[in-house]
Backbone bond lengths (Angstrom), bond angles and torsions (degrees), N, CA, C in turn:
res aa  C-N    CA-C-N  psi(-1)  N-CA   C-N-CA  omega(-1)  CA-C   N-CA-C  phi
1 X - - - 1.444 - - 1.516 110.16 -
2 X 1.148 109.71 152.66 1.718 119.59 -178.85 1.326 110.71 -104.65
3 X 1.153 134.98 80.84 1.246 118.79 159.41 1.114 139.84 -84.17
4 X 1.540 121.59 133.70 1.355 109.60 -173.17 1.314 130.42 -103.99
5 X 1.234 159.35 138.69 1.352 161.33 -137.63 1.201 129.52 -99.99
6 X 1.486 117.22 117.39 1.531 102.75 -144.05 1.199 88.67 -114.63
7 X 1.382 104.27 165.30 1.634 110.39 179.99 1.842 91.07 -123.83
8 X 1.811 81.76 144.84 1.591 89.72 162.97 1.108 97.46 -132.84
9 X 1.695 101.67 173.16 1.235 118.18 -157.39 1.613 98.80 -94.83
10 X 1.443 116.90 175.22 1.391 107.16 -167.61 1.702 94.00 -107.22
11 X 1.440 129.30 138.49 1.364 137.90 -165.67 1.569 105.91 -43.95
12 X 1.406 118.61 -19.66 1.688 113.74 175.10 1.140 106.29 -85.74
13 X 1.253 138.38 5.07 1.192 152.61 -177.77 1.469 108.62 -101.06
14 X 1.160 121.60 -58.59 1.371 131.80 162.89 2.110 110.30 -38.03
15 X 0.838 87.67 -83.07 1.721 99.33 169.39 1.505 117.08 -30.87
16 X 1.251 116.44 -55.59 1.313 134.67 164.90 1.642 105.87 -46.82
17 X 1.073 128.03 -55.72 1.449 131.46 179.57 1.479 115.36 -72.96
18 X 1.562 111.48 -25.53 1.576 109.57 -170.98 1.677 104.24 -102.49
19 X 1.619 101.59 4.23 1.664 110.32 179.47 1.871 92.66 -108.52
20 X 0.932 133.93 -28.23 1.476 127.71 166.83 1.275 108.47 -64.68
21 X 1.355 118.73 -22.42 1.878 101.31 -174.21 1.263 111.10 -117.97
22 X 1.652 125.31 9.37 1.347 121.77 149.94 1.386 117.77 -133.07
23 X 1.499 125.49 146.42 1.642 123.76 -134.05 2.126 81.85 -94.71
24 X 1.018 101.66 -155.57 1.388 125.64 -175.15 1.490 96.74 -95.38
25 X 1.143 100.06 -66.65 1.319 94.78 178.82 1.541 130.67 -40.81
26 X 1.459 97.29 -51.23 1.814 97.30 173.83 1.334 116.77 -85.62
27 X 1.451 118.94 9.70 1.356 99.42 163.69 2.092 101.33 -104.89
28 X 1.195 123.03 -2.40 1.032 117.55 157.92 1.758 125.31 -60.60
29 X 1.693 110.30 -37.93 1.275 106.14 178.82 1.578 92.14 -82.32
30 X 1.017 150.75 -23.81 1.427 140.24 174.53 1.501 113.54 -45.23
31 X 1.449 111.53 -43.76 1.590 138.21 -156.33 1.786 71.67 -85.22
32 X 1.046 132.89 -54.89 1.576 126.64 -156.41 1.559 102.63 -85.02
33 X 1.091 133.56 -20.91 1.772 115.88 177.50 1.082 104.90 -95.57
34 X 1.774 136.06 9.24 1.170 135.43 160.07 1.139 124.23 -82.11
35 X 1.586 108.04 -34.34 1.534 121.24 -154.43 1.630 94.68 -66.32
36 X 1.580 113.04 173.94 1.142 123.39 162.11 1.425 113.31 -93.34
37 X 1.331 112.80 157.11 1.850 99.35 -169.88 1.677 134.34 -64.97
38 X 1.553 114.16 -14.40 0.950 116.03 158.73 1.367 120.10 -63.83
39 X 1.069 132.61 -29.36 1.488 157.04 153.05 1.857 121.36 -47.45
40 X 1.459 95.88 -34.92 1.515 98.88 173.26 1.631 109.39 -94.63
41 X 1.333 109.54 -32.92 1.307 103.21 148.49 1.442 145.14 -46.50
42 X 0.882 115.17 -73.75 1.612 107.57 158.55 1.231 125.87 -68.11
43 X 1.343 145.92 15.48 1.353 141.44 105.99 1.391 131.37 -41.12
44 X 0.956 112.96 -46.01 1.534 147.87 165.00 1.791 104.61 -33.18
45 X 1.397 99.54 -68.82 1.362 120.44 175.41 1.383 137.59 -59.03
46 X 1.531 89.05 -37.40 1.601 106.36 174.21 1.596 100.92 -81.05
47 X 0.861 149.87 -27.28 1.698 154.13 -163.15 1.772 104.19 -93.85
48 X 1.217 99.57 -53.11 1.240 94.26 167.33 1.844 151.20 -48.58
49 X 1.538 85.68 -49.53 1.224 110.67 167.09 1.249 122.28 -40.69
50 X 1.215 161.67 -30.67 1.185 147.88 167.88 1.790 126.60 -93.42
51 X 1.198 84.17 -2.08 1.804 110.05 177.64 1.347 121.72 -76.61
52 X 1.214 142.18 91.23 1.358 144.70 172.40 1.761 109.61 -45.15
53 X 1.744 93.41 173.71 1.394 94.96 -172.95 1.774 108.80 -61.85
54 X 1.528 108.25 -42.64 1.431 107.90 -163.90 1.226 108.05 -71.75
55 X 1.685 147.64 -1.92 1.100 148.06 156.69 1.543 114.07 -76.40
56 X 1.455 125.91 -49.31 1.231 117.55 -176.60 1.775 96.44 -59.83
57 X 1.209 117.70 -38.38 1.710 105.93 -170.49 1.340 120.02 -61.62
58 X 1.279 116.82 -23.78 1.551 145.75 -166.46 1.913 91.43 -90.39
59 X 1.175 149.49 -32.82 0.781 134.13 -150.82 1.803 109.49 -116.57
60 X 0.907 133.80 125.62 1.510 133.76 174.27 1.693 102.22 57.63
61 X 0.748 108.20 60.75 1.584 126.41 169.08 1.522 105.03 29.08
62 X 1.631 104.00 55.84 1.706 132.16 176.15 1.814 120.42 46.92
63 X 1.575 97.24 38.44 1.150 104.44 -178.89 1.658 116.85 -90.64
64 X 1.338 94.47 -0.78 1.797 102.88 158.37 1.310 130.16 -89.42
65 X 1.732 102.47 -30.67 1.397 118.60 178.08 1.559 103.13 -61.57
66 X 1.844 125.17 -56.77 1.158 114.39 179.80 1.584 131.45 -42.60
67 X 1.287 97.02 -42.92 1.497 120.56 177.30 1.544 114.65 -42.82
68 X 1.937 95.65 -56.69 1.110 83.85 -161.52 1.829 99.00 -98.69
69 X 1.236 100.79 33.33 2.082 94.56 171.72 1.791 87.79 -97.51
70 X 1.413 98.40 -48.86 1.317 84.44 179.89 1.874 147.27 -63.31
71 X 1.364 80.33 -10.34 1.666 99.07 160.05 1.322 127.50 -78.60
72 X 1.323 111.19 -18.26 1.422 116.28 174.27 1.824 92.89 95.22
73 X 1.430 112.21 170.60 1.584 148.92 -176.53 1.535 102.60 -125.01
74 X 1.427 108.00 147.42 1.350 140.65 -68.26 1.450 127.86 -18.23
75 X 1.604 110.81 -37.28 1.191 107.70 -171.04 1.507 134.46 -110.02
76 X 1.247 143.65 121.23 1.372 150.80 -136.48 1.265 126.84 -112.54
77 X 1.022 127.18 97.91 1.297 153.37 -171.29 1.567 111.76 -107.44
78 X 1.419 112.14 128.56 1.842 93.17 -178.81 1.613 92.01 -120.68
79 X 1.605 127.45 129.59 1.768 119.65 -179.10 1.120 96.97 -53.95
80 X 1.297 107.60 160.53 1.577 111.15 142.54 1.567 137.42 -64.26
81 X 1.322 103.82 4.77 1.402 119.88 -173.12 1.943 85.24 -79.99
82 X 1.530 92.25 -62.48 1.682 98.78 -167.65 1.429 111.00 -48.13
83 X 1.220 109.74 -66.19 1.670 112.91 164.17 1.622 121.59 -8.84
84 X 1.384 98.20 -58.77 1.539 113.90 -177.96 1.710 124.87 -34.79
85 X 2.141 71.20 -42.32 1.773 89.39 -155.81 1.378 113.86 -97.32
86 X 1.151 110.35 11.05 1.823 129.01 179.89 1.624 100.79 -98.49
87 X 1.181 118.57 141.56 1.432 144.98 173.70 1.503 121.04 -95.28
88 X 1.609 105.93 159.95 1.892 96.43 -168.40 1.670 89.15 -60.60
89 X 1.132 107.27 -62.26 1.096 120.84 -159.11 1.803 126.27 -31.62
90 X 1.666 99.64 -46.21 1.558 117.60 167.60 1.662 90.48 -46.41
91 X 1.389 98.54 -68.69 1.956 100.66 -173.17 1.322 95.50 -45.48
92 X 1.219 138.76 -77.49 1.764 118.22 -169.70 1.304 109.35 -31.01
93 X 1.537 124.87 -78.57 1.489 111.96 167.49 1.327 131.94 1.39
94 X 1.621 92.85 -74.62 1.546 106.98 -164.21 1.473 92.75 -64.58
95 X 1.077 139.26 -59.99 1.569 144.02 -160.40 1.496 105.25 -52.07
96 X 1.614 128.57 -50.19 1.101 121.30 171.82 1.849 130.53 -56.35
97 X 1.721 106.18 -37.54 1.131 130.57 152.31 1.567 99.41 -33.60
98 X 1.506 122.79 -90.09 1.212 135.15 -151.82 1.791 110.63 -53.21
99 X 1.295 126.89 -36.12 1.325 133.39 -175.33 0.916 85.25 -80.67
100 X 1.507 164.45 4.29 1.863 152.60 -178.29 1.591 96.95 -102.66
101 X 1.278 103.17 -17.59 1.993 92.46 -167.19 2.287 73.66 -130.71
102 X 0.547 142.50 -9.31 1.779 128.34 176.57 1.030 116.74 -174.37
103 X 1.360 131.44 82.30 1.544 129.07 156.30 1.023 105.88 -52.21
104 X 1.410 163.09 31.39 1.180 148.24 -150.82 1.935 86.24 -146.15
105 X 0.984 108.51 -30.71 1.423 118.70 -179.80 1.152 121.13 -97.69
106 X 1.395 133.50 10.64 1.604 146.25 -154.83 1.696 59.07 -144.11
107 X 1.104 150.11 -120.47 1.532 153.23 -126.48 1.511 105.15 -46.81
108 X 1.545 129.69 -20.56 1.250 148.64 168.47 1.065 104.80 -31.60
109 X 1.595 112.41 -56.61 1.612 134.93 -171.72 1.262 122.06 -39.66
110 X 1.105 94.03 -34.33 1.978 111.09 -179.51 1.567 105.64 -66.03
111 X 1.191 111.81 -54.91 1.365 113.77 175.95 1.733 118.23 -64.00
112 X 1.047 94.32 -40.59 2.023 92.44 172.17 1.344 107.61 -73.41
113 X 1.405 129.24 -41.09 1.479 115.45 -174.71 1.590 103.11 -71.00
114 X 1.185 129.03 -58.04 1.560 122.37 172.17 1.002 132.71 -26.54
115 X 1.447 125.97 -48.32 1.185 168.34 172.98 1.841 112.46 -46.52
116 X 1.738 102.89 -39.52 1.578 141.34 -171.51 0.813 92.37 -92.94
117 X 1.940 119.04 107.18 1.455 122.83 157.64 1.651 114.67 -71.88
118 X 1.193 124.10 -15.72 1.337 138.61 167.26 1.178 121.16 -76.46
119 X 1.845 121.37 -11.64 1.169 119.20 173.22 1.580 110.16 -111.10
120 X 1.696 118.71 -8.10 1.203 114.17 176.59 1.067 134.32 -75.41
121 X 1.507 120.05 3.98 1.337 123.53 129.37 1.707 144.41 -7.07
122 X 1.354 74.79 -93.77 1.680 110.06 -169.45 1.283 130.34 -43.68
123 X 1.295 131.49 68.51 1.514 127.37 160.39 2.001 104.73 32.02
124 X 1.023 97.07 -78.03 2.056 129.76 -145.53 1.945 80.45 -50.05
125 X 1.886 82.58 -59.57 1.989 99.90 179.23 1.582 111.36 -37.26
126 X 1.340 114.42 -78.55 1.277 126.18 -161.30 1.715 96.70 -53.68
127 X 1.250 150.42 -70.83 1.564 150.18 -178.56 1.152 97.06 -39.20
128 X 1.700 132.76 -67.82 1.329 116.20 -169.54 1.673 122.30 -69.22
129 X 1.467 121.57 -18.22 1.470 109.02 156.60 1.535 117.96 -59.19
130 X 1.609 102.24 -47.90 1.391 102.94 178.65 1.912 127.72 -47.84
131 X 1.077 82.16 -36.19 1.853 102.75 -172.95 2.076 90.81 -83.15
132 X 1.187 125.91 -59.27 1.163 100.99 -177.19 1.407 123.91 -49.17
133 X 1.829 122.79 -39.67 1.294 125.85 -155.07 1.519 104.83 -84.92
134 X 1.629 112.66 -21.78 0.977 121.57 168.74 1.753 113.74 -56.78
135 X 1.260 97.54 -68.31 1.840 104.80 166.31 1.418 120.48 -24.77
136 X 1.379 109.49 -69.99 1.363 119.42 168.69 1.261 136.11 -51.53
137 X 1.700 114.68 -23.46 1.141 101.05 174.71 1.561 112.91 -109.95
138 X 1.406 96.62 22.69 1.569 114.98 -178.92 1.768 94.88 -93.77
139 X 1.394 113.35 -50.33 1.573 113.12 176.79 1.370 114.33 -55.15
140 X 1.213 103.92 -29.98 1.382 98.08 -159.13 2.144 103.83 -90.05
141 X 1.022 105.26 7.90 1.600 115.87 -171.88 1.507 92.46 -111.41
142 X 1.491 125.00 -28.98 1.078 127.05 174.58 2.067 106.20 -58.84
143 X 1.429 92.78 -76.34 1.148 105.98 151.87 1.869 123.69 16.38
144 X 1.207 76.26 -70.54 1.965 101.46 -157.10 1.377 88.39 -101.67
145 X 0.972 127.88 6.56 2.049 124.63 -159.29 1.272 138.26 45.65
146 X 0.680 122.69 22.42 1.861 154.27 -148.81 1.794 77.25 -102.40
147 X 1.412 91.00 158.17 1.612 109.88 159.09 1.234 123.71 -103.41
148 X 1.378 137.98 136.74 1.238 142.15 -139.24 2.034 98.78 -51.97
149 X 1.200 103.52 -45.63 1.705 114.54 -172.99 1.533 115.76 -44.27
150 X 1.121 112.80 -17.46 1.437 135.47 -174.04 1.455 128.95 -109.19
151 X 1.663 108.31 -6.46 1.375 114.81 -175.93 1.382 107.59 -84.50
């Protein structure tokens, strides 16, 4: 028999390929149709926050704007009712939205999901901390000029 010799790839390799073919964003609404709703809430909150009124209106056919009139000004609270009624997808939205005005606040995420003994679970959780801290400490080598291997 002939066998021939296969090569596999090494599991950071794998990751690397399954993080090129889904964005940040959609693995954030992934991380969000899992969560439990206290959980989509304070996701919810953290994403929001830097978003003015005329962006939440602009975004998912102003289903953030309601949210957040109905939370009241200055301070932001999203129910869990609202939570409920939002989709991954709005969160993809919103998430792509949010890295255009603060990547710095989409990388936040890492620290709140970690942080979430209810999220340290989750498959969706653990890749997207990984993939943010990765990001970040890729910017931040940028940063300094360094090549990512070195940050």
């Amino acid at each position: 028999m002939n066998h021939k010799p296969t090569t596999k790839k090494p599991p950071s390799d794998k990751v690397t390929c399954l993080v090129s073919e889904i964005t940040i964003a959609q693995l954030v609404g992934q991380v969000y149709e899992l969560a439990p709703a206290a959980e989509r809430s304070r996701l919810l909150e953290h994403l929001l926050r830097p978003l003015g009124v005329l962006s939440l209106v602009a975004i998912a056919n102003g289903i953030f704007a309601k949210i957040r009139f109905r939370s009241g000004w200055p301070d932001l609270h999203v129910q869990l009712e609202d939570a409920q009624n939002v989709q991954a997808s709005d969160v993809i939205t919103l998430v792509d939205h949010v890295q255009q005005v603060s990547v710095h606040v989409v990388d936040g995420l890492a620290d709140m999901l970690a942080a979430s003994p209810v999220m340290a679970g989750s498959a969706a959780a653990a890749l997207l901390i990984t993939v943010l801290v990765q990001r970040a400490r890729n910017r931040r080598a940028g940063d300094r000029g360094l090549p990512p291997s070195l940050a």
